[in-house]
FIFI-176452 format. One line per field, with one value per residue (C-alpha): residue number from 0; residue in one letter; x, y, z. Coordinates in nm, 4 decimals. Layout:
N
seq = (NUM_...)
type = (A_...)
east = (X_...)
north = (Y_...)
up = (Z_...)
end
This chain:
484
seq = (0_1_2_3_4_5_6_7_8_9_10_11_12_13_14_15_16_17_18_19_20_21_22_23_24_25_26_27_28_29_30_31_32_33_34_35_36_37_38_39_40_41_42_43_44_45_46_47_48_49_50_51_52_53_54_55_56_57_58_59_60_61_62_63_64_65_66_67_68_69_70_71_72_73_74_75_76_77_78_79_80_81_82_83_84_85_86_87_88_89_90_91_92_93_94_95_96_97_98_99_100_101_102_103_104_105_106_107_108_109_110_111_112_113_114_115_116_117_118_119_120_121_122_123_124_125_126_127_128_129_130_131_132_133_134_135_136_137_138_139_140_141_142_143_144_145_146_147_148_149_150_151_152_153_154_155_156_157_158_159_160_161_162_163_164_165_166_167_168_169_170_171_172_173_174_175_176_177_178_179_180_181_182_183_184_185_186_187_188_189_190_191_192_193_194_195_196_197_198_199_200_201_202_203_204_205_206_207_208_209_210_211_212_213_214_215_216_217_218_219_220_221_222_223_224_225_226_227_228_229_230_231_232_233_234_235_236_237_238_239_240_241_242_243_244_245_246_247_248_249_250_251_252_253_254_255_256_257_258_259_260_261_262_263_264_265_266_267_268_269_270_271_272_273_274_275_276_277_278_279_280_281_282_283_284_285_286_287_288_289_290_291_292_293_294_295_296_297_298_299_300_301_302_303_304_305_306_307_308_309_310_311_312_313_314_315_316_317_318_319_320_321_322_323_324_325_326_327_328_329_330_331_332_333_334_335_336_337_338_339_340_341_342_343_344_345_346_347_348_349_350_351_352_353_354_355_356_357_358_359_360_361_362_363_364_365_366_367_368_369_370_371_372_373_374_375_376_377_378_379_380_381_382_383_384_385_386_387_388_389_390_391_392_393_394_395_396_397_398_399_400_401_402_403_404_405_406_407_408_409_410_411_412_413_414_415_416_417_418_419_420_421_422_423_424_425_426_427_428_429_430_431_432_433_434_435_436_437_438_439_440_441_442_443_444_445_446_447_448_449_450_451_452_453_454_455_456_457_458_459_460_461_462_463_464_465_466_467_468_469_470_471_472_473_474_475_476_477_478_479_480_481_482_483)
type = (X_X_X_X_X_X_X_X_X_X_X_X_X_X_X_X_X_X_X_X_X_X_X_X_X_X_X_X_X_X_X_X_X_X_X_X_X_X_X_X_X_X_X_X_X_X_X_X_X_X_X_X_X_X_X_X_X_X_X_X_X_X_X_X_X_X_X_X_X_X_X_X_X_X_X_X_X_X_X_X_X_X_X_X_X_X_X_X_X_X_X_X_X_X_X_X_X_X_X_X_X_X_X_X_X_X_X_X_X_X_X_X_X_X_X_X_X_X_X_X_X_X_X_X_X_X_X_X_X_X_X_X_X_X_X_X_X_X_X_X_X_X_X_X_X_X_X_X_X_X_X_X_X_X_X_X_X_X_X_X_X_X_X_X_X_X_X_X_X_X_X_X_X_X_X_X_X_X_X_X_X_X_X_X_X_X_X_X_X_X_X_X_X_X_X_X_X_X_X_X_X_X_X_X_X_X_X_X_X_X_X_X_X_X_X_X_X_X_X_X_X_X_X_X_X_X_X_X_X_X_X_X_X_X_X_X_X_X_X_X_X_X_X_X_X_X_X_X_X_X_X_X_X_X_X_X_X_X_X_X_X_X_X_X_X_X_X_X_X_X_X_X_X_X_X_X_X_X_X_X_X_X_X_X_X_X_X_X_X_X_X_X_X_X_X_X_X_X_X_X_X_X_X_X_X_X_X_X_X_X_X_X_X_X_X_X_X_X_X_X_X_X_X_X_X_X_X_X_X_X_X_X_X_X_X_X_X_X_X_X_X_X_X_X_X_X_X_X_X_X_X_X_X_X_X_X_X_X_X_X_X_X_X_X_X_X_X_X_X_X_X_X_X_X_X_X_X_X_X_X_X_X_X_X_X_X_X_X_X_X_X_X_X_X_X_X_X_X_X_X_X_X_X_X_X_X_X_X_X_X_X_X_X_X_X_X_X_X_X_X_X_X_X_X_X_X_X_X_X_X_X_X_X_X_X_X_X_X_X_X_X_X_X_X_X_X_X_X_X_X_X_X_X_X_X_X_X_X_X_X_X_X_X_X_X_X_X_X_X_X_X_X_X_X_X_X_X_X_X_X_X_X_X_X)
east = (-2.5373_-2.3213_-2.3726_-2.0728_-1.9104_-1.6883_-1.5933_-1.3812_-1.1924_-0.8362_-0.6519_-0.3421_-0.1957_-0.1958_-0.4715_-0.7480_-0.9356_-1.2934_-1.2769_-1.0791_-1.1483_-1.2416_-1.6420_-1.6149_-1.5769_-1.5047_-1.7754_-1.7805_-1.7414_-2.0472_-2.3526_-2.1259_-2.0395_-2.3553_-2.4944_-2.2164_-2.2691_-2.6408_-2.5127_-2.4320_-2.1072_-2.2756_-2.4469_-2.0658_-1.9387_-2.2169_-2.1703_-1.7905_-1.8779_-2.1152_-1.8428_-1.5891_-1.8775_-1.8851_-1.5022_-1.5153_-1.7874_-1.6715_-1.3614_-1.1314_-0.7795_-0.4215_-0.0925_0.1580_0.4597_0.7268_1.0477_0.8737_0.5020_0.2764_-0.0413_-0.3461_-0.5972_-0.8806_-0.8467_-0.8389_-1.0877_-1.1919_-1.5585_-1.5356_-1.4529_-1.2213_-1.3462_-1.1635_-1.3439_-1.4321_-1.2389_-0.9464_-0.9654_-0.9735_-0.6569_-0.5199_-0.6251_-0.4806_-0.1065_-0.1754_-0.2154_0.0745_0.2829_0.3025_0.2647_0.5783_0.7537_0.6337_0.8283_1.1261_1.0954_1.0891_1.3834_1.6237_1.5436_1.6004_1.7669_1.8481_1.8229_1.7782_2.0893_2.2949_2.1272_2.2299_1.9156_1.9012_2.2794_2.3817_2.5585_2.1958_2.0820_2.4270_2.3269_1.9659_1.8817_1.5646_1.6743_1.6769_1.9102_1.6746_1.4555_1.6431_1.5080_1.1355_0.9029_0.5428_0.2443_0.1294_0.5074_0.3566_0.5517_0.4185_-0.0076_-0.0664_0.1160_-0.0237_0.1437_0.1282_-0.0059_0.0627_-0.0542_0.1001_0.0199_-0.0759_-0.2535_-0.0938_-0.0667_0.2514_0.3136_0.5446_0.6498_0.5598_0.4621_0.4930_0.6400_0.3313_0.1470_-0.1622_-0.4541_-0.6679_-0.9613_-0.9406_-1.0195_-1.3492_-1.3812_-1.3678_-1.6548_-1.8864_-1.8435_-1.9581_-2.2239_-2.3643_-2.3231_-2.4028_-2.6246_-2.8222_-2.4829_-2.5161_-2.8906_-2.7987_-2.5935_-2.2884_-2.0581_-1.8983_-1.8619_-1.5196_-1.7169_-1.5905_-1.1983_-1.2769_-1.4502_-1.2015_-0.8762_-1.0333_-1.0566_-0.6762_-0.6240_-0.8047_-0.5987_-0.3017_-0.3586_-0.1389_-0.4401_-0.6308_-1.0112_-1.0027_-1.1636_-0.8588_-0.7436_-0.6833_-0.5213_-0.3853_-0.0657_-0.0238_0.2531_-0.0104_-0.2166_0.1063_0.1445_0.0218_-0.2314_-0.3347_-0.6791_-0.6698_-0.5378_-0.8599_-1.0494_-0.9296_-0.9705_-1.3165_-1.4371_-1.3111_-1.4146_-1.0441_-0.8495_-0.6416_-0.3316_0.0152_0.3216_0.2825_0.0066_0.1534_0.4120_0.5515_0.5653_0.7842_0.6021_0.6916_0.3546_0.1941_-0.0314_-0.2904_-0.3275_-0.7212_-0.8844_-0.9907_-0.5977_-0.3501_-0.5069_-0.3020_-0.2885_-0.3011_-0.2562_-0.1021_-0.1570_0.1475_0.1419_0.5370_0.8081_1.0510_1.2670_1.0634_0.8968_1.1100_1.3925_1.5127_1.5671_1.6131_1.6482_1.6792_1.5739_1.1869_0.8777_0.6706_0.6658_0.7220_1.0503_1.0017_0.7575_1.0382_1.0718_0.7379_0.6956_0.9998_0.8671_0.5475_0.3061_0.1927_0.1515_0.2884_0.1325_0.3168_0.6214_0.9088_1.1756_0.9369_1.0497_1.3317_1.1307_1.0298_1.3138_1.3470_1.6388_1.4576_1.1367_1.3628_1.4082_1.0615_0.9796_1.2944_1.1673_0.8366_0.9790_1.1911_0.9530_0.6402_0.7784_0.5267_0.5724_0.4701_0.1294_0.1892_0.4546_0.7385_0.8132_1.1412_1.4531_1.8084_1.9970_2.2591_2.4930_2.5821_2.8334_2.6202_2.2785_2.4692_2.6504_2.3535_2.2011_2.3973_2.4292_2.0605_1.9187_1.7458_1.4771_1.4954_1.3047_1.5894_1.5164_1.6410_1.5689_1.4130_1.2317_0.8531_0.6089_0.7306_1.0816_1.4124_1.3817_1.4748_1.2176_1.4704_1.2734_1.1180_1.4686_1.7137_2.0679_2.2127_1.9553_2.0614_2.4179_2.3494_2.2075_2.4896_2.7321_2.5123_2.4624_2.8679_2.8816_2.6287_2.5358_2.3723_2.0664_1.9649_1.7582_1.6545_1.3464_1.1884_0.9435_0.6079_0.3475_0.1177_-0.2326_-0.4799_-0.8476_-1.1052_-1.0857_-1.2791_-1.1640_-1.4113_-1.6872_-1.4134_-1.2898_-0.9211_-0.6710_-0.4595_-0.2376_-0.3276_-0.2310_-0.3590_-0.2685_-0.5003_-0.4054_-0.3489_-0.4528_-0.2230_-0.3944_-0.5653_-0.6742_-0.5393_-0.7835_-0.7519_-0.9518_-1.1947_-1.0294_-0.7904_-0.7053_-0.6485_-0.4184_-0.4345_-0.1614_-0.4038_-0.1236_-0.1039_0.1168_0.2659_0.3629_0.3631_0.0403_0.1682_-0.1033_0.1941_0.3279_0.0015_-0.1773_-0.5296_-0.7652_-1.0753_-1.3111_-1.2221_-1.5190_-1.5079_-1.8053_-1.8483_-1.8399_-2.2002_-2.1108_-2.3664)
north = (-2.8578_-2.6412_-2.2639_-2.0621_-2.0841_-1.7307_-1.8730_-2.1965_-1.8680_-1.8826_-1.4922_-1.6919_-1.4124_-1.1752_-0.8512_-0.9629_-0.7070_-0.8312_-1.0466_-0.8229_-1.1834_-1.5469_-1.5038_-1.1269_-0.9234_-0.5539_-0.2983_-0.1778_-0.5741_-0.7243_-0.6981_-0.8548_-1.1535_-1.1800_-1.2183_-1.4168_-1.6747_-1.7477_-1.9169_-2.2542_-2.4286_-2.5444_-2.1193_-2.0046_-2.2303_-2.1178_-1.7659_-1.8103_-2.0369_-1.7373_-1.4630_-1.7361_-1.7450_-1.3058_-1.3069_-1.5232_-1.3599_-1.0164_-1.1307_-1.0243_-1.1492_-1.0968_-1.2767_-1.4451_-1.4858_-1.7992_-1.9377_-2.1568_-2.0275_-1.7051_-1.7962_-1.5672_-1.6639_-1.5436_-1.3216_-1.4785_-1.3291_-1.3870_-1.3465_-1.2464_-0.8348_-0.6665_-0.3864_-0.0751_0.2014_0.4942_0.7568_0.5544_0.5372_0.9523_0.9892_0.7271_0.9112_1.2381_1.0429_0.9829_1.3269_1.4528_1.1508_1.2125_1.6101_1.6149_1.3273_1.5834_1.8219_1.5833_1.4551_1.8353_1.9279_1.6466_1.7548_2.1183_2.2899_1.9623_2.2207_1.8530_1.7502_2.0925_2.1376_1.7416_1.6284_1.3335_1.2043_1.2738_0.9370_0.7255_1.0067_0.9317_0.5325_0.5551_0.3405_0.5629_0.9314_0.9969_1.2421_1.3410_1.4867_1.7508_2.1075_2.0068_2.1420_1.9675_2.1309_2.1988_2.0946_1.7421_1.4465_1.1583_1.1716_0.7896_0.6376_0.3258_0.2935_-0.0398_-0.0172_-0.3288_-0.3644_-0.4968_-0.7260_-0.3924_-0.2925_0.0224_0.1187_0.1407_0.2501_-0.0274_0.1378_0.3834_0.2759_0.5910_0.4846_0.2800_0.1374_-0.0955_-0.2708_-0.0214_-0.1939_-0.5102_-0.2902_-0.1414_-0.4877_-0.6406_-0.3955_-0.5099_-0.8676_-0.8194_-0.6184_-0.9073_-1.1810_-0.9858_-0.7307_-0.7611_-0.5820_-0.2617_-0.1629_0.0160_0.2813_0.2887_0.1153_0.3843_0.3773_0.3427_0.4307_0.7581_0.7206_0.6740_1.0484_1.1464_0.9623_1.1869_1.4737_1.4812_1.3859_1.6761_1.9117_1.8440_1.8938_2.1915_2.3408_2.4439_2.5017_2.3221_1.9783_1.7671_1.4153_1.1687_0.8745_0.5360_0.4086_0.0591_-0.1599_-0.4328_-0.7327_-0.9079_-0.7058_-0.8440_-0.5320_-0.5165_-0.5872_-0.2801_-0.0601_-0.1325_-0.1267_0.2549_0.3786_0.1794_0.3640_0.6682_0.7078_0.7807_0.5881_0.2843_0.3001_0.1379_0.3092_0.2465_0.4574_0.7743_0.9787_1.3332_1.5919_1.8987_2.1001_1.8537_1.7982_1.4248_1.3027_0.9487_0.8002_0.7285_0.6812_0.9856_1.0829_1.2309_1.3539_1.5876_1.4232_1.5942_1.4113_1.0743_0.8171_0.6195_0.2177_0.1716_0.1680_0.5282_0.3060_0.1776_0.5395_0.7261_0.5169_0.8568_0.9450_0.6048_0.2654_0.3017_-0.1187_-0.0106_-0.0486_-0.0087_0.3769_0.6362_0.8798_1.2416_1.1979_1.3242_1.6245_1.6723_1.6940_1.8918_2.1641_2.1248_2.0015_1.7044_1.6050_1.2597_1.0705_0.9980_1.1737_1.0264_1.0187_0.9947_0.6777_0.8365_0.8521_0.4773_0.2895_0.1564_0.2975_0.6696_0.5217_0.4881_0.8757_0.9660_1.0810_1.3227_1.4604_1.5360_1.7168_1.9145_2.0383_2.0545_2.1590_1.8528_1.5248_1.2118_1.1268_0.7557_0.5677_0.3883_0.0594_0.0643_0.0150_-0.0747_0.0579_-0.1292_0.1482_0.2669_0.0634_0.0064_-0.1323_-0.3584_-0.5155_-0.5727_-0.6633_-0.9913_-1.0895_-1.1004_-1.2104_-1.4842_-1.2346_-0.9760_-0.8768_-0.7792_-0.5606_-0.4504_-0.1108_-0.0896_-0.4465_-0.4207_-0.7245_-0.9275_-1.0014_-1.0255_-1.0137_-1.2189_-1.3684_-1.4373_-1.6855_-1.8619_-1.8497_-2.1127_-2.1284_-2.1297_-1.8628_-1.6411_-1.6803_-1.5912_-1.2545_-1.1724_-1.1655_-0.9629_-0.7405_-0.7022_-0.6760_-0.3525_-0.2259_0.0978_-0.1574_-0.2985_-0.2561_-0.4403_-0.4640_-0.6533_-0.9146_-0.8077_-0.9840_-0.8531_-0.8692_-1.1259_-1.1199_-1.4463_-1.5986_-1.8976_-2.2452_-2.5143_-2.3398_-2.3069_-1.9570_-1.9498_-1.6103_-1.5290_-1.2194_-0.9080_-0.5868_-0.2815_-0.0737_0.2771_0.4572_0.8630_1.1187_1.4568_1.6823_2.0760_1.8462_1.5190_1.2708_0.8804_0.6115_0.4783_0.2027_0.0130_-0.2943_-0.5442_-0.7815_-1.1581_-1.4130_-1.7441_-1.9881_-2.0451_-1.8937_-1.6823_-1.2957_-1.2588_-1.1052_-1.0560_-1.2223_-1.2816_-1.5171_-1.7037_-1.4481_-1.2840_-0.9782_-0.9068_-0.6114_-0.3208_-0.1579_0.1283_0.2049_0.4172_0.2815_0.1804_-0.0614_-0.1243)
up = (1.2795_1.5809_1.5844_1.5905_1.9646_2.0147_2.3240_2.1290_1.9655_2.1212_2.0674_2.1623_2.3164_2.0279_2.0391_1.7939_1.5546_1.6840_1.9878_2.3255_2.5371_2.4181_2.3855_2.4336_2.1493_2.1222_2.1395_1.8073_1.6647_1.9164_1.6367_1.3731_1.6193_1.7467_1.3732_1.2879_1.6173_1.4813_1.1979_1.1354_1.0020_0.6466_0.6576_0.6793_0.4057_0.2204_0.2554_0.1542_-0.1602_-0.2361_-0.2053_-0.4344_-0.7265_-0.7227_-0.7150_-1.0237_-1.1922_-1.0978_-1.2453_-0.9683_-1.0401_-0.9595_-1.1515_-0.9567_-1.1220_-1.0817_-1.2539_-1.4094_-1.5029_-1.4708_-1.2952_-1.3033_-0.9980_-0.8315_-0.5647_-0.2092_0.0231_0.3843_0.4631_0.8159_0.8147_1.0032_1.2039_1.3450_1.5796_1.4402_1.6857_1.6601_1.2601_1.3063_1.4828_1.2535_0.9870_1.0843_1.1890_0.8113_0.6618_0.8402_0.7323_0.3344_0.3897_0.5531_0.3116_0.0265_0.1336_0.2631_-0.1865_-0.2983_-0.0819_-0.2005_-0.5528_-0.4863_-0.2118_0.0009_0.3331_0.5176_0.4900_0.4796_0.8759_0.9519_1.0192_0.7182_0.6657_0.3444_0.2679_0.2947_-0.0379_-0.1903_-0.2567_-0.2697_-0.5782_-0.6411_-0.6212_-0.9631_-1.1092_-1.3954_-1.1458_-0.9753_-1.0052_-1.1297_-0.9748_-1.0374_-0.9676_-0.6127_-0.5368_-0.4520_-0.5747_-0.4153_-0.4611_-0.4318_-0.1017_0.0477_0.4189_0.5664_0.9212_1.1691_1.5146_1.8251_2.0896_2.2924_2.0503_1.9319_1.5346_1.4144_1.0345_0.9162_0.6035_0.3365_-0.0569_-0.2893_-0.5834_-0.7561_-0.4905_-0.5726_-0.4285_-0.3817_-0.6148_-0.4126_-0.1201_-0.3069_-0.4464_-0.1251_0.0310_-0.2723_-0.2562_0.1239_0.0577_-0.1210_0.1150_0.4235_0.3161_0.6631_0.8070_0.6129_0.6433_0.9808_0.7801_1.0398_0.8190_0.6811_0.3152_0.0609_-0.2605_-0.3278_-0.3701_-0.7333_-0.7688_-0.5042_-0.7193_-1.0232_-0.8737_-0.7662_-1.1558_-1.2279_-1.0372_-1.1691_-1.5404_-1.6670_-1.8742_-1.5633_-1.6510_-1.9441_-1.9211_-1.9104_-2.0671_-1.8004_-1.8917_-1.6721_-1.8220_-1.7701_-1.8554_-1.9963_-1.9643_-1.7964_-1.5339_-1.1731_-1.0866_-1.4110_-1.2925_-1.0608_-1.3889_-1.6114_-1.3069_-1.1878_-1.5386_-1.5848_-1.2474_-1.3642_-1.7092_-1.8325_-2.1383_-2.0701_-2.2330_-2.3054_-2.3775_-2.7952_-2.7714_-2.6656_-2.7974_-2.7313_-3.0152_-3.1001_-2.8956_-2.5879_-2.5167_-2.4955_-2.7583_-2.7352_-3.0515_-3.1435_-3.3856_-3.4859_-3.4096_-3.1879_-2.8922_-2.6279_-2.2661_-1.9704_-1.7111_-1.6584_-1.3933_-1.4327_-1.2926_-1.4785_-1.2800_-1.3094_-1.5000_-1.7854_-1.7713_-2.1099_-2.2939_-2.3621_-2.0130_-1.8247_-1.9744_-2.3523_-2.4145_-2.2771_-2.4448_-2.1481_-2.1530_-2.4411_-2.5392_-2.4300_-2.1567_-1.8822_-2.1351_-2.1155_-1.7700_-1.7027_-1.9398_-1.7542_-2.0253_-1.8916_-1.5186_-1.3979_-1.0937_-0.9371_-1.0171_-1.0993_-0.8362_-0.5708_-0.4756_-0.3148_-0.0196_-0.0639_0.1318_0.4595_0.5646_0.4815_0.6615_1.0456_0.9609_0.9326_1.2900_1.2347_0.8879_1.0175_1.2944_1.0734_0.8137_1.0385_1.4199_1.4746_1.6909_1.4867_1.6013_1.4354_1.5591_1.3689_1.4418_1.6226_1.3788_1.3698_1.0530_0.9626_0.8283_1.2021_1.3421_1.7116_1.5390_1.2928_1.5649_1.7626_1.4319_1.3708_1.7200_1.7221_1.3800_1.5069_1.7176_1.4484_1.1126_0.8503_0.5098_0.2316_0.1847_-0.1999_-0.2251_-0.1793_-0.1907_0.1297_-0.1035_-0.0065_0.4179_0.6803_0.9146_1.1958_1.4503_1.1315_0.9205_0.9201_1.0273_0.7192_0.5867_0.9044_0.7997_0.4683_0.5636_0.7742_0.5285_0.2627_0.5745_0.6038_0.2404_0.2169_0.5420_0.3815_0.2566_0.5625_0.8292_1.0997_1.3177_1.6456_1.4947_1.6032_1.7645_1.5101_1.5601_1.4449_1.2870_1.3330_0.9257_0.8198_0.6974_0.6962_0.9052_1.1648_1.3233_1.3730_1.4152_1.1364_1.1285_0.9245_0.8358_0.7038_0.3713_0.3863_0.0775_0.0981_-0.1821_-0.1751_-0.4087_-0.3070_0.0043_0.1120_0.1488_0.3065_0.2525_0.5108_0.6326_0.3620_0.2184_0.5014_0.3907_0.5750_0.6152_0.5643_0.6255_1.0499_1.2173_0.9370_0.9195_0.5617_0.4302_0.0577_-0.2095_-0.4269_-0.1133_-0.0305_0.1465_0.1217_0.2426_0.4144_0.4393_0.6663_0.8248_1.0088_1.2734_1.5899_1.9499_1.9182_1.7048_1.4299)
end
């Protein structure tokens, strides 16, 4: 049986995680591919049946829903890591920091003073039909004045090999436990890789995640009650909610099992009875939060719990309303907002961006949908955009006019040549393009994950990375120049 050839590896063109040349990989990558060359086509399928049967007996599993079924499957995972230099991964991680520090204070502006837009730096019509600035939350002040403590950006890179933040997740963003998952499954089917110690590790965002918890609670010094509110068993990261509150030690609850009291304070039913909660890490949507506050039909969350939190008795992570900041038209006006509030040049770039809403983009917009990326600025999960060189005429056409109809919710941007990472099918090596979610804490300290969840698009030749649209993930390792 053949040995793995690097040099058969064709980049295509694209920048590749771990090989800068066909047969050359980059410095920090060259022990991996070196390991990785001394094995055989039937050792590689081996190794990946081996990673299928942990997935299966971990029981890691996400829920794809359709029109006609919901479908709970494994979770798809690539063998062959993805590896990012350390000194690189610094200054990423720094671009990060700044990033949500300064979108803190862009959240607890809107909701207070709005100082933004009274100087004309943020227009004020883009706040006026933002579908997530929610009215409820203006003049609450939560503690630490932090809003958004969870925020998983999406980082893409270009041919040239730059990292670009490609947008910003801090309403409830998820797959963080498939990134920690993802580091143990590969600890077990390449344990040879970590003996050097130069991987560096991604255990601690549990103890960090509770610690963060912790410092929110409004009885400070008292050992709080932590619970994860989940919307339930049918929800597609319900794994990652029993597996958060598993790792941390903290109660697992639905919205039947809370309720608010007289004294506006929240209270878990158990059964030795009502306990008072402290601190909630909320995975419902603002919406489904409090029927008393937002949509009276839900069950998913409990009545009072915006009362609660406006009266500071309970902490909510994250808060409501900071989805505000989660939209794609906001995310062209980042560089601008970090400026303002910090005197500080972005030290992560933005992808470049046309928004719709000006008269000059929009034009140049539908006279070039066919080279462009289009969004709509509140859907998440790879929905609702335009892939313009992969779209059809018709489906081009389509956009246009929902573009003409409601300029305000689109955006447009240059499809990237993002890069690509060597993934396995059938023993074989072949480039498929990834992406990268780090997720940031904002707590006393901020604090990012090493690395993140990259994300993989398995189907050739396709940008979208989304496991709820056929894609997968990898392992991210992060190691010095030496390599490991």
């Amino acid at each position: 049986m053949s040995e793995l050839n690097w040099k058969a590896y064709a980049t295509n063109g694209f920048y590749d995680e771990l090989m800068r040349a066909p047969g050359v990989p980059h410095a920090a990558a060259d022990t991996l591919c070196r390991y990785l060359s001394g094995l055989t086509t039937e050792d590689l399928n081996e190794l990946k049946r081996a990673a299928d049967v942990a997935i299966q007996v971990m029981g890691i599993t996400f829920t794809v829903y359709s029109e006609h079924a919901t479908i709970e499957r494994t979770w798809p995972f690539d063998i062959v890591p993805r590896i990012i230099e350390k000194q690189e991964w610094l200054r990423t991680e720094k671009g990060l920091k700044q990033r949500v520090h300064a979108l803190n204070l862009f959240i607890d502006d809107l909701y207070h003073d709005q100082r933004i837009i009274k100087e004309g730096v943020f227009p004020a019509e883009v706040l006026a039909q933002s579908v997530n600035f929610r009215p409820q939350c203006v003049g609450i002040s939560p503690p630490h004045r932090t809003w958004a403590h969870i925020c998983g950006s999406d980082l893409v890179r270009d041919k040239d090999g730059t990292l670009y933040v490609l947008e910003d997740n801090l309403r409830v963003p998820s797959g963080v436990s498939y990134m920690l998952e993802n580091r143990n499954v590969t600890k077990r089917i390449l344990p040879e890789m970590f003996a050097t110690g130069r991987i560096e590790p991604v255990d601690d965002y549990c103890a960090h995640l509770y610690d963060m918890l912790v410092s929110m609670s409004p009885r400070p010094g008292d050992d709080p009650e932590i619970v994860v509110l989940t919307p339930g068993i049918f929800n597609s990261a319900y794994f990652e909610h029993s597996y958060l509150a598993q790792q941390m030690g903290v109660a697992l609850v639905e919205g039947s099992d809370l309720v608010v009291q007289e004294d506006d304070c929240v209270y878990m039913r158990t059964v030795d009875g009502l306990q008072r909660v402290d601190v909630i890490y909320r995975r419902v949507d603002d919406l489904f939060l409090d029927p008393e506050a937002f949509n009276p039909e839900s069950q998913l969350g409990a009545a009072g719990l915006m009362r609660a939190w406006r009266n500071g008795n309970v902490a909510l992570v994250n808060a409501p309303g900071a989805g505000v900041a989660d939209d794609k038209v906001v995310y062209a006006f980042v560089p601008e907002i970090i400026k303002y509030y910090l005197g500080e040049e972005a030290l992560l770039p933005n992808v470049p961006s046309y928004l719709c809403m000006r008269e000059k983009d929009r034009n140049y917009v539908l006279t070039n949908l066919d080279k462009l990326v289009v969004k709509p600025a509140n859907e998440s999960g790879g929905y609702g955009m335009l892939i313009g060189p992969y779209a059809t005429a018709e489906e081009r056409a389509d956009f246009a006019e929902r573009i003409k109809r409601d300029p305000r919710n689109y955006m447009a941007q240059p499809t990237l040549a993002l890069s690509t990472a060597p993934t396995l099918f059938d023993g074989v090596m072949e480039p498929r393009h990834v992406d990268l979610r780090p997720f940031i804490l904002s707590g006393p300290q901020a604090y990012v994950t090493t690395g993140g969840l990259t994300r993989v698009a398995l189907t050739k030749g396709s940008l979208v990375v989304n496991s709820s649209q056929g894609g997968g993930s990898k392992d991210t390792w992060i190691v010095d120049g030496r390599g490991l």
